[in-house]
Structure formats: C-alpha cells, structure tokens
NUBAGU-625359 format. One record per residue (C-alpha): residue number from 1; x, y, z. Coordinates in nm, 4 decimals, padded with zeros to 6 digits. Each point is the difference from the previous one (the first is absolute). Example, Ala and Ser with C-alpha at 12.3 -4.5 7.8 and 13.67 -1.06 7.14 Angstrom:
<atoms>
<atom seq="1" X="01.2300" Y="-00.4500" Z="00.7800"/>
<atom seq="2" X="00.1370" Y="00.3440" Z="-00.0660"/>
</atoms>
This chain:
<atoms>
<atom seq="1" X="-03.9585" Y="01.4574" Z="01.9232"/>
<atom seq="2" X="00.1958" Y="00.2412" Z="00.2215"/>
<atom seq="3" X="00.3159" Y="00.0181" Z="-00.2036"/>
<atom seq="4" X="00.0478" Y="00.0811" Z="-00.3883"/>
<atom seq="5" X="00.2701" Y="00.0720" Z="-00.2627"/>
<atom seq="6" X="00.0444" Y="00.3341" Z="-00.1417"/>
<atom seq="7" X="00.1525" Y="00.1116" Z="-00.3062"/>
<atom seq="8" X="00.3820" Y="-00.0112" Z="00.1288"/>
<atom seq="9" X="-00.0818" Y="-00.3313" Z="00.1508"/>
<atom seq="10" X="-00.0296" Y="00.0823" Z="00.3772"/>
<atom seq="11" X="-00.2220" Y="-00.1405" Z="00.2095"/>
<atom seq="12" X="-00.2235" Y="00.2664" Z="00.1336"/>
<atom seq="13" X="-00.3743" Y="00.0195" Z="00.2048"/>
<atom seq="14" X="-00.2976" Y="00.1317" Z="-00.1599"/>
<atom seq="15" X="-00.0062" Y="00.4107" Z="00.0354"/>
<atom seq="16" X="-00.3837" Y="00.1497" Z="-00.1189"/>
<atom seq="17" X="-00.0348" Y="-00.0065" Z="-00.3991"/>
<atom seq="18" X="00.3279" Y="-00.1855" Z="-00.0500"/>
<atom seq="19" X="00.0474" Y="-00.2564" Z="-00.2957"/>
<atom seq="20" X="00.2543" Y="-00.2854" Z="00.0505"/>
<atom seq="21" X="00.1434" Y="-00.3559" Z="-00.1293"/>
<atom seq="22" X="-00.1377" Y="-00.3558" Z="00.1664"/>
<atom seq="23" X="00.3393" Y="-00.1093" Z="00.1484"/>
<atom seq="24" X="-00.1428" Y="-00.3608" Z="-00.1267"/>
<atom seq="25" X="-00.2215" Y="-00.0104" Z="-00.2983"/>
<atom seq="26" X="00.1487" Y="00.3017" Z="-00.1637"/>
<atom seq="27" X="-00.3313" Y="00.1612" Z="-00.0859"/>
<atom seq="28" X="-00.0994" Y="00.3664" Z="00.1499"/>
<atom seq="29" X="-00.1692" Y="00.0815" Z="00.3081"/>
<atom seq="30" X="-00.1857" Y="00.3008" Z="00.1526"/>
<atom seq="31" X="00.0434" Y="00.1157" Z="00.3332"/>
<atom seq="32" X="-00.3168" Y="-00.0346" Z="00.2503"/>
<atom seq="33" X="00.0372" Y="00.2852" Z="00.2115"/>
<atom seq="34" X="-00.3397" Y="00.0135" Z="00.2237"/>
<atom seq="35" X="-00.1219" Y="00.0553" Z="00.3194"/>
<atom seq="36" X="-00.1045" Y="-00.2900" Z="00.1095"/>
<atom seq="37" X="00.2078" Y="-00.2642" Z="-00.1361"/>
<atom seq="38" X="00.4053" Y="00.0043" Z="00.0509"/>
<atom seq="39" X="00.1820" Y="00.1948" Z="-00.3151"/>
<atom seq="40" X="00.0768" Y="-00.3095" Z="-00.2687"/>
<atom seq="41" X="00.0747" Y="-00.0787" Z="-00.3214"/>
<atom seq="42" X="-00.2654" Y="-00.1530" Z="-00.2470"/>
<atom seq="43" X="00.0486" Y="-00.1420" Z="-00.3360"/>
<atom seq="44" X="-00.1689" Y="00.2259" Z="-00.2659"/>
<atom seq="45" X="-00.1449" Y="-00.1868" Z="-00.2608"/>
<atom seq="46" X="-00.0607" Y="-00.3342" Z="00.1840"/>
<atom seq="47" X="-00.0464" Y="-00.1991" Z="00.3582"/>
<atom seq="48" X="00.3079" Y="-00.0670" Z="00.2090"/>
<atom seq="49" X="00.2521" Y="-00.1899" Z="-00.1636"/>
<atom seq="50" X="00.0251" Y="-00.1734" Z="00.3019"/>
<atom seq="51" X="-00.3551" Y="-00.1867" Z="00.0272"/>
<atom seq="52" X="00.0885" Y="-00.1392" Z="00.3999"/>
<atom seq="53" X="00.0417" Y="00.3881" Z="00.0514"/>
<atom seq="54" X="-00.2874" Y="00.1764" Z="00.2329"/>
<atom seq="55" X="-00.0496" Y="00.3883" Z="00.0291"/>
<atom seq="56" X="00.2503" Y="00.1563" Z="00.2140"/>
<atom seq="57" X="-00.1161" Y="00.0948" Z="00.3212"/>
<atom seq="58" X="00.1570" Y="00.2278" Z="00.2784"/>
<atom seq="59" X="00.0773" Y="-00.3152" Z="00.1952"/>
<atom seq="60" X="00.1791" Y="-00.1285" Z="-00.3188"/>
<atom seq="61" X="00.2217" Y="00.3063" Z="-00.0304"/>
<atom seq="62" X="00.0548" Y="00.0559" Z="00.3602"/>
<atom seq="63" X="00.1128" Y="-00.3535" Z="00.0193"/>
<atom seq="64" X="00.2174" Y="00.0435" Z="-00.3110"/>
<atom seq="65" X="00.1477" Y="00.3166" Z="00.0677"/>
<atom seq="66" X="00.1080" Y="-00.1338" Z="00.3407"/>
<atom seq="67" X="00.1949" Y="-00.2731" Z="-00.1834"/>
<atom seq="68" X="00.1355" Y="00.2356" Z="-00.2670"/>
<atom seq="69" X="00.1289" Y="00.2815" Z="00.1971"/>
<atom seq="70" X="00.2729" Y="-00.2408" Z="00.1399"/>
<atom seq="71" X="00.1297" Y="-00.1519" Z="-00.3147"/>
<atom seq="72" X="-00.1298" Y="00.0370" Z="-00.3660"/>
<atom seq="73" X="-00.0835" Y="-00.2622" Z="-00.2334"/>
<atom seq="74" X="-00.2220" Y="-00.2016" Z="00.2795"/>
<atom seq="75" X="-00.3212" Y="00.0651" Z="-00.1219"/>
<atom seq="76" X="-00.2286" Y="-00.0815" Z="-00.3268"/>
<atom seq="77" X="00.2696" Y="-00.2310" Z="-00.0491"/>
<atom seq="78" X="-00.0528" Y="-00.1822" Z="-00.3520"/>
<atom seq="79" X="-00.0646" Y="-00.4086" Z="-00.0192"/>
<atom seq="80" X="-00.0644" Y="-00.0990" Z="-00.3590"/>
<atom seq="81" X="-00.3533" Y="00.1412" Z="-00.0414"/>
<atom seq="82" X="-00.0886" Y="00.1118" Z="00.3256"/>
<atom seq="83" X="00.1047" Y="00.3218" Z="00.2565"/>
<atom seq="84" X="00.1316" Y="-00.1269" Z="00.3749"/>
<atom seq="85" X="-00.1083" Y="00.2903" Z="00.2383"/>
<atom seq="86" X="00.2900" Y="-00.0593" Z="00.1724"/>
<atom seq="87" X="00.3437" Y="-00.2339" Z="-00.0460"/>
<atom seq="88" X="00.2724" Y="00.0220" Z="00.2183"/>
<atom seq="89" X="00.3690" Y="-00.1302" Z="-00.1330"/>
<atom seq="90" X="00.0045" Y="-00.3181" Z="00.2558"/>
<atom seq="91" X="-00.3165" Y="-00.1384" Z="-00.2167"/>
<atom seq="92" X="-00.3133" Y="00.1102" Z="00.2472"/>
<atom seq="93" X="-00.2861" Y="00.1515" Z="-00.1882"/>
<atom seq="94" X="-00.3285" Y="00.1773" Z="00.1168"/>
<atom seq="95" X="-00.2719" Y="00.0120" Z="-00.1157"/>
<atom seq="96" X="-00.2816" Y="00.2823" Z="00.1261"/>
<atom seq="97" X="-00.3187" Y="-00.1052" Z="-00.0592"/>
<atom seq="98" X="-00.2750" Y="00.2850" Z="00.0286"/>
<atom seq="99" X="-00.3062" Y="-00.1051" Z="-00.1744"/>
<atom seq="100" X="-00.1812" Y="-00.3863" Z="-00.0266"/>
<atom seq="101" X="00.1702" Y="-00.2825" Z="-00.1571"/>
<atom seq="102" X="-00.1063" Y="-00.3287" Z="-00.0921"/>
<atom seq="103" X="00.1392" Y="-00.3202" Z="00.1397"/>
<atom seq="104" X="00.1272" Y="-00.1018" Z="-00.3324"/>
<atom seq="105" X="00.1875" Y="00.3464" Z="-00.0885"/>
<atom seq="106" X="00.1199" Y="-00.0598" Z="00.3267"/>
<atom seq="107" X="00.1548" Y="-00.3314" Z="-00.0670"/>
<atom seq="108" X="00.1092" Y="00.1032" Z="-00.3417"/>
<atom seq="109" X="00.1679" Y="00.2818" Z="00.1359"/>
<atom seq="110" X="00.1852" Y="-00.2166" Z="00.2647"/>
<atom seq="111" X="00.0995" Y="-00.2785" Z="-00.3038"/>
<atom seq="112" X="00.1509" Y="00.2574" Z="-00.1883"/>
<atom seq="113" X="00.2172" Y="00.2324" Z="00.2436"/>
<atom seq="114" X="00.0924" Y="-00.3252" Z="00.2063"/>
<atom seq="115" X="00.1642" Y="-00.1482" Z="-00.3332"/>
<atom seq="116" X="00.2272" Y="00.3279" Z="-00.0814"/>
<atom seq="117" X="00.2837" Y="00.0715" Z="00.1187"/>
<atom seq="118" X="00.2654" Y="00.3365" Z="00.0884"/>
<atom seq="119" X="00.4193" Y="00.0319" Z="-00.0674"/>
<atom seq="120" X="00.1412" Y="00.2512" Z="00.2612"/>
<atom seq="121" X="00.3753" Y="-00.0216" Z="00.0624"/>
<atom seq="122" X="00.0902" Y="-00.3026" Z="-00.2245"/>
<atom seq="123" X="-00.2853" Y="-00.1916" Z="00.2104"/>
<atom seq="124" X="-00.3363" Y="-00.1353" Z="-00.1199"/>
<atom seq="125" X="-00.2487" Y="-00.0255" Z="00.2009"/>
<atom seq="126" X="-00.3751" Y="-00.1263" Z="00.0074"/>
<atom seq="127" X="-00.2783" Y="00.1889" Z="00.0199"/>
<atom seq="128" X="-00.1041" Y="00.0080" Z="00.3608"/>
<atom seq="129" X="-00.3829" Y="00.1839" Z="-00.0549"/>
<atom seq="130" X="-00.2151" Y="00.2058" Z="00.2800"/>
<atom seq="131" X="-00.2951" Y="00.1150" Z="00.0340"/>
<atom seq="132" X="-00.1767" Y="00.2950" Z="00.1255"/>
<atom seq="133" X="-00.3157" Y="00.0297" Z="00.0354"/>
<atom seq="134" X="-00.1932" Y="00.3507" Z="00.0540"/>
<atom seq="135" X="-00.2277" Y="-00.0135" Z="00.3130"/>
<atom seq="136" X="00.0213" Y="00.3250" Z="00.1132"/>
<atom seq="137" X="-00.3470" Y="00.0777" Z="-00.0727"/>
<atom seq="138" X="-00.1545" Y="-00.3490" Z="00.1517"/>
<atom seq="139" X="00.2325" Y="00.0989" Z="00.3399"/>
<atom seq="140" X="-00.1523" Y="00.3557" Z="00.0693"/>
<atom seq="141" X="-00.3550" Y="-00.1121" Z="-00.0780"/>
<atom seq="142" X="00.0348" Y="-00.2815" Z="00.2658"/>
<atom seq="143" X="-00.0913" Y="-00.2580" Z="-00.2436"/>
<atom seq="144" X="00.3997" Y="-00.1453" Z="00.0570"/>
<atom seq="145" X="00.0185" Y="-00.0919" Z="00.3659"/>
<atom seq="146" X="00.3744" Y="-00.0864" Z="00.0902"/>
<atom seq="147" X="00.0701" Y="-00.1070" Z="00.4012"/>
<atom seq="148" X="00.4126" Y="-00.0169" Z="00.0380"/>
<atom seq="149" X="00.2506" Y="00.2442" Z="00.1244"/>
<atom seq="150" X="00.2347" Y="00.1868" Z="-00.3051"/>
<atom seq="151" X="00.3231" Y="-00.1351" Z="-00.0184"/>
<atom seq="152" X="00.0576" Y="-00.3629" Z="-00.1622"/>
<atom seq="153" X="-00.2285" Y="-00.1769" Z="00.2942"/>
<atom seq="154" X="-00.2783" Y="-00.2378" Z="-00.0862"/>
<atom seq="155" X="-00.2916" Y="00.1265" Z="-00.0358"/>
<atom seq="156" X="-00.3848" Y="-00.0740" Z="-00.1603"/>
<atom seq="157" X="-00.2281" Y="00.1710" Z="-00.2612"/>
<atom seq="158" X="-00.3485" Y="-00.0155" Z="-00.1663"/>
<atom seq="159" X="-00.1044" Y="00.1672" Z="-00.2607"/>
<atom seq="160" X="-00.3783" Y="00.0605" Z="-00.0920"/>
<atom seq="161" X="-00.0959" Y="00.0127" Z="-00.3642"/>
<atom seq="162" X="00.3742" Y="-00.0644" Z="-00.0504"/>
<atom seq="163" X="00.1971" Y="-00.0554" Z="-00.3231"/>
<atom seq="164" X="-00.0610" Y="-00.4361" Z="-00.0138"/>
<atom seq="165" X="00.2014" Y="00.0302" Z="-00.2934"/>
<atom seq="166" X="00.3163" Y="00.0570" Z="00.2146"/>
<atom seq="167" X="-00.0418" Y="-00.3401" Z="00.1163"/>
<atom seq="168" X="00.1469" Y="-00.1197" Z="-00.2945"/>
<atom seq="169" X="00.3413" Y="00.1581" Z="00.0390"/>
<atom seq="170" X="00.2597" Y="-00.2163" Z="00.0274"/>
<atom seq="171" X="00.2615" Y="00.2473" Z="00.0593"/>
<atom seq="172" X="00.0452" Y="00.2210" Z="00.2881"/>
<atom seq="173" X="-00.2951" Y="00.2188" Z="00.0789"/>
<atom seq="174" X="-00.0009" Y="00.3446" Z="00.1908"/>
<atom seq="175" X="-00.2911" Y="00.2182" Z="00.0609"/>
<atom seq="176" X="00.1094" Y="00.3789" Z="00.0250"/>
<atom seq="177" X="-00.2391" Y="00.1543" Z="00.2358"/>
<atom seq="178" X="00.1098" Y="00.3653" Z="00.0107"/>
<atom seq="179" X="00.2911" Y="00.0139" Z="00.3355"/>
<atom seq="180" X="00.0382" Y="-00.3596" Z="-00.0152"/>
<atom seq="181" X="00.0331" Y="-00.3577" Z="-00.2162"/>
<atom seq="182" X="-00.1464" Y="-00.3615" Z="00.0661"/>
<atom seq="183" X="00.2129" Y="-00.2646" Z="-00.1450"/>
<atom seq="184" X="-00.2578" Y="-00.2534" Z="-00.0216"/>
<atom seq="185" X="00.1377" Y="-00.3392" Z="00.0956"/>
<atom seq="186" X="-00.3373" Y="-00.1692" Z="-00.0645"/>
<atom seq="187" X="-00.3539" Y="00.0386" Z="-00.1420"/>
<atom seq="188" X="-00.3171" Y="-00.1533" Z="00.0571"/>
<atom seq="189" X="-00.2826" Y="00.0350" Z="-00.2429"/>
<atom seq="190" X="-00.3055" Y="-00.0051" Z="00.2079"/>
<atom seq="191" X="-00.0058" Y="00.2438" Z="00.1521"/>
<atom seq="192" X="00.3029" Y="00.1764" Z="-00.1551"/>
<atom seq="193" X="00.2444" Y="-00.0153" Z="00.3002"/>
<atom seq="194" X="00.2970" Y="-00.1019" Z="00.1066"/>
<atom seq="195" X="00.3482" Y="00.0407" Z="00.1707"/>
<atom seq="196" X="00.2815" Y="00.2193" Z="-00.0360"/>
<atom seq="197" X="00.3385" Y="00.2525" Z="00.0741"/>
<atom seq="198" X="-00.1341" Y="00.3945" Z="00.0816"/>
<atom seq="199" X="00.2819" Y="00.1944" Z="-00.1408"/>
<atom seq="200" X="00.0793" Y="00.3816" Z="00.0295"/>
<atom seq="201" X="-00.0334" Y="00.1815" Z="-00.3784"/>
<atom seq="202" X="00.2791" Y="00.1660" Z="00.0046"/>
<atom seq="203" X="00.2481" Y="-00.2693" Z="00.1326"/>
<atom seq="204" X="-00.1243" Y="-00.2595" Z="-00.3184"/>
<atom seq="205" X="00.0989" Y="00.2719" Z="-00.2086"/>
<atom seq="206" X="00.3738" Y="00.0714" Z="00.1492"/>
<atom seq="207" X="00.0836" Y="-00.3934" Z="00.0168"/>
<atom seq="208" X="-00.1280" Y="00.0335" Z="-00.3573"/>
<atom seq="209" X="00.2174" Y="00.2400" Z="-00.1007"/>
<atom seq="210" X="00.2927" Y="-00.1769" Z="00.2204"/>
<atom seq="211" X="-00.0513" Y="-00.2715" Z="-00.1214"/>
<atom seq="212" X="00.0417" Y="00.1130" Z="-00.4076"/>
<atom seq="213" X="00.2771" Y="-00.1484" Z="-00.0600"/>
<atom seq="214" X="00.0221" Y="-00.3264" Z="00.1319"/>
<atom seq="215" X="-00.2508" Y="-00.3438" Z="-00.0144"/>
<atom seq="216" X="-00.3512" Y="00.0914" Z="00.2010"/>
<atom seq="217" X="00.0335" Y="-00.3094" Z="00.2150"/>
<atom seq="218" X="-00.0698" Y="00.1011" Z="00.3535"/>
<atom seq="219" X="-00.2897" Y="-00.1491" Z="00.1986"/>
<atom seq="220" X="-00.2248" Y="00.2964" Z="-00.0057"/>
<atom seq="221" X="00.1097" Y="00.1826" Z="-00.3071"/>
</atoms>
C-alpha cells in the first residue's frame, strides 16, 4: 500500500522505520523503505488484507502519484474487500497490473468492479473499469513490436511470449510502454497480435485527470 493512517488519523506515505494504521482492515503496518522496491506500507503480522493486491512497483507509484497530486482521495480507493488503484468521481477505475494474472482472476476481477458503483454530486454512477497493463519491459527488449504513428491513429502490434491471459479482458485494455500507450482494440491469440490506438503517456494521463469529474465516455478514453 502507498498510503496509511497514523495515530491522529491522517493519511500519510511510508517514511523509513515508521509504524502506521491500515486505512481498511484496521490492523498495523510497517513501512518498506528499500532500495529497490518503491517505499510502502506492509501489514505486520499477516499478508495483505487485500488478497487481489500485488507488490508495489515504481510503475505503480509513479502512476498513482500522477493521479494523486491533482486531487486526493483517487487512489487505493476501497470496494467492499478489495483496493481500486485508482477511482475517479465520474465512476472510471484503473487497474495497473504489474506482475502475471490468470484468466480467471482476470474475469473475477472484471465481475466484481463492473457490478459496483460511485455517488459524486448527488449522481450514481456505474463502474466504468480500465485496464493497464505494464509492458514497458517487453517494449525495450523488442519482444513488443508496435507499427502506428502516436496520436489516436490505427495502428498494429505483436507481441512475442506475450501475456495470452490479456486476451481474456473484456474491458478496455492499454499497454503502457514507457513514452507511449496502446489501447488495444483487438487481440488475436496465435500469435499474440493485434490492432490498436498509439497514444502519447503523458496526454492519457491529463484527459485522465480532466476527465475526474465527469462519466469516462469518450471514444478513446
């Protein structure tokens, strides 16, 4: 987790040898301070309360701090049981996905956020869900091919020893591959290719952020 409770009940980032509050289950968590892994918070005297939850990562923070800077409260946003990365008042939630997942978390995962729903302003809206998908890695080791130009134009990709599981998603999928997204429009299993929208980083996250506070219902975001 990036954010915990301390003892006056502010929400506050993990600082080296710090003790803090779960801002969900309640219990206490120790603050993972390394040099390799992004500064987090840890539950002391059991696993994640959260079991959908994956180590944080630089790309997690970096993607979350991004969101939080410009308006607090949009991250690790609480569903029942489980931690959104990211929620935005209009009802669209992210979800970064670092590490492997199986087809079947992935359709549990999609059953579950799809069905809840956010109040913002008197207004209730559904759950709109997103994914993204680290590929950063598969990108600069030439393993991800993508031929298209950066800016919302058609373009294709394939992917060798690829992530088959993400064929199973039936919400919207983007890869992050460092400078730039693929919103993947569709997938083909053998080999793992397909079609998509290029998209520049940094403009998915500003229409992101501009687009907190009201539905996420434009064609490419």
């Amino acid at each position: 987790m990036i954010f915990a409770t301390n003892e006056s009940g502010q929400k506050i980032v993990a600082t080296p040898r710090a003790r803090a509050i779960c801002r969900y289950c309640g219990s206490e968590v120790l603050a993972k301070c390394g040099r390799i892994m992004s500064w987090h918070w840890a539950h002391t005297n059991r696993e994640d309360c959260d079991n959908w939850s994956e180590g944080e990562t630089r790309w997690h923070l970096g993607w979350k701090e991004s969101i939080e800077s410009v308006g607090d409260g949009m991250t690790e946003v609480l569903f029942g049981p489980h931690r959104a990365d990211i929620c935005f008042p209009g009802g669209t939630l992210i979800e970064l996905q670092n590490s492997a997942i199986s087809p079947s978390e992935i359709e549990e995962r999609e059953r579950f956020y799809t069905s809840q729903q956010v109040t913002h302003c008197g207004k209730t809206c559904r759950i709109q869900m997103k994914w993204i998908f680290n590929a950063i890695d598969a990108y600069e080791k030439d393993r991800l091919n993508i031929r298209g130009k950066v800016g919302g134009r058609y373009c294709t990709f394939r992917w060798k020893q690829g992530r088959k599981s993400i064929f199973y998603c039936k919400q919207t999928v983007f890869l992050d591959v460092g400078e730039n997204m693929l919103e993947i429009k569709k997938m083909h299993k053998q080999p793992f290719s397909g079609w998509g929208y290029l998209h520049d980083t940094n403009e998915v996250r500003k229409k992101l952020v501009k687009t907190a506070f009201t539905e996420f219902c434009n064609e490419h975001l």
